[in-house]
C-alpha positions in Angstrom: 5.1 15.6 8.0 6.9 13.0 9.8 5.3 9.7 9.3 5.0 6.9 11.9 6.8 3.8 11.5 4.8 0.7 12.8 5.0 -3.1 13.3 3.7 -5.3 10.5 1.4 -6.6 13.7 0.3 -2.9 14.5 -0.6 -2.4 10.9 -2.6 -5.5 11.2 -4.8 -4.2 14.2 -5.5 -1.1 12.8 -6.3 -2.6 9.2 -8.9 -4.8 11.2 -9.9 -1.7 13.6 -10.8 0.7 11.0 -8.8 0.8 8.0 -7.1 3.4 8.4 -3.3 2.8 7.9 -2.7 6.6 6.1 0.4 8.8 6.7 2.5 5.8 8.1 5.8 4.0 7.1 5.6 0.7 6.1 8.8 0.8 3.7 10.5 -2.3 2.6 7.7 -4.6 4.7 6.6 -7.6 3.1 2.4 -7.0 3.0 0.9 -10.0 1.4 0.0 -11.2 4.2 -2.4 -8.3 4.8 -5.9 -7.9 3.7 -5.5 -4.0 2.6 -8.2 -3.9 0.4 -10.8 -1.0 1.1 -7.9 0.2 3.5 -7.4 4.2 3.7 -3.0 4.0 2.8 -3.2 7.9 1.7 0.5 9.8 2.3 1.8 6.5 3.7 5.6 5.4 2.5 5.2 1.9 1.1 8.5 2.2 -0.8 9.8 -0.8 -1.7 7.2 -2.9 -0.3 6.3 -6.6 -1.6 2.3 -5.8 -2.5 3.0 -8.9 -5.4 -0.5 -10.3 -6.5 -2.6 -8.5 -3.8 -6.3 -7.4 -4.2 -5.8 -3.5 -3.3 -9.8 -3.0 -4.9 -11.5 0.3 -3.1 -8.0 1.1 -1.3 -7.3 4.9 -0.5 -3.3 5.3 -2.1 -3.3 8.5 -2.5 -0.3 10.4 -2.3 1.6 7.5 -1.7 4.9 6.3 -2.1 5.1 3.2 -3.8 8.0 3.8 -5.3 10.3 0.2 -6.2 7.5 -1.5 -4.3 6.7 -4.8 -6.2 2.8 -4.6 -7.8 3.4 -7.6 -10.2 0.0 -9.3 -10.4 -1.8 -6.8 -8.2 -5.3 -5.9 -8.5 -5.7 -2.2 -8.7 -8.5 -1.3 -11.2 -10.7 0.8 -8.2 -7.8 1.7 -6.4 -7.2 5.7 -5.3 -3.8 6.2 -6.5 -3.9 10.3 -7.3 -0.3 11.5 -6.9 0.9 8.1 -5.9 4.4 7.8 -6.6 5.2 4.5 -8.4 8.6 5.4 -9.8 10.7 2.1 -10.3 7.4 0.4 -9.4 7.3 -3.5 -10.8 3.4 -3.1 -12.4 4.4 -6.7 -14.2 1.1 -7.8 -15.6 -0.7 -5.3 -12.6 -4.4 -5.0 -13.2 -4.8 -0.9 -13.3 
C-alpha cells in the first residue's frame, strides 16, 4: 500500500477532525507540536520522527513504523503498538 505523504498542517486538521492520521507518511517530521494522543496512527511511516517527551496515551500505532524516530521521554503505557516497528528507536527513559 502506498501511503500518503501530508503537510505537518494537514496532519493537524485531520488530528483535530477526527483522529484519524492512519496509513500516512509523516517520516522525518518533527511532531511535538501535535496533540496525537487518542489519534488512530495505524500503518503510518513515522520513521525518524521527533515524538521526544510526547503524551501518545490511547493512540492507535499499530503496524507502524517508528523505526529511528526519537521516543525519549514519551508517554506510551496505553498506547497500541502491535507490530510497530521501533528498530533504532531512542525509547531513552520512554514510559511503555
Amino acid at each position: 500500500m502506498k501511503l500518503e505523504r501530508i503537510t505537518l498542517n494537514e496532519a493537524a486538521k485531520r488530528r483535530q477532525k477526527d483522529g484519524n492520521l492512519s496509513n500516512v507518511d509523516l517520516s522525518g517530521m518533527d511532531l511535538r507540536s501535535l496533540w496525537l494522543s487518542r489519534a488512530d496512527l495505524s500503518g503510518s511511516n513515522l520513521s525518524g520522527c521527533n515524538l521526544q517527551g510526547m503524551g501518545l496515551d490511547k493512540t492507535i500505532l499499530r503496524n507502524a513504523n517508528l523505526r529511528n524516530a526519537n521516543l525519549a521521554g514519551a508517554f506510551l503505557q496505553t498506547a497500541d503498538l502491535m507490530g510497530a516497528d521501533l528498530t533504532g528507536a531512542n525509547t531513552k527513559g520512554a514510559h511503555l
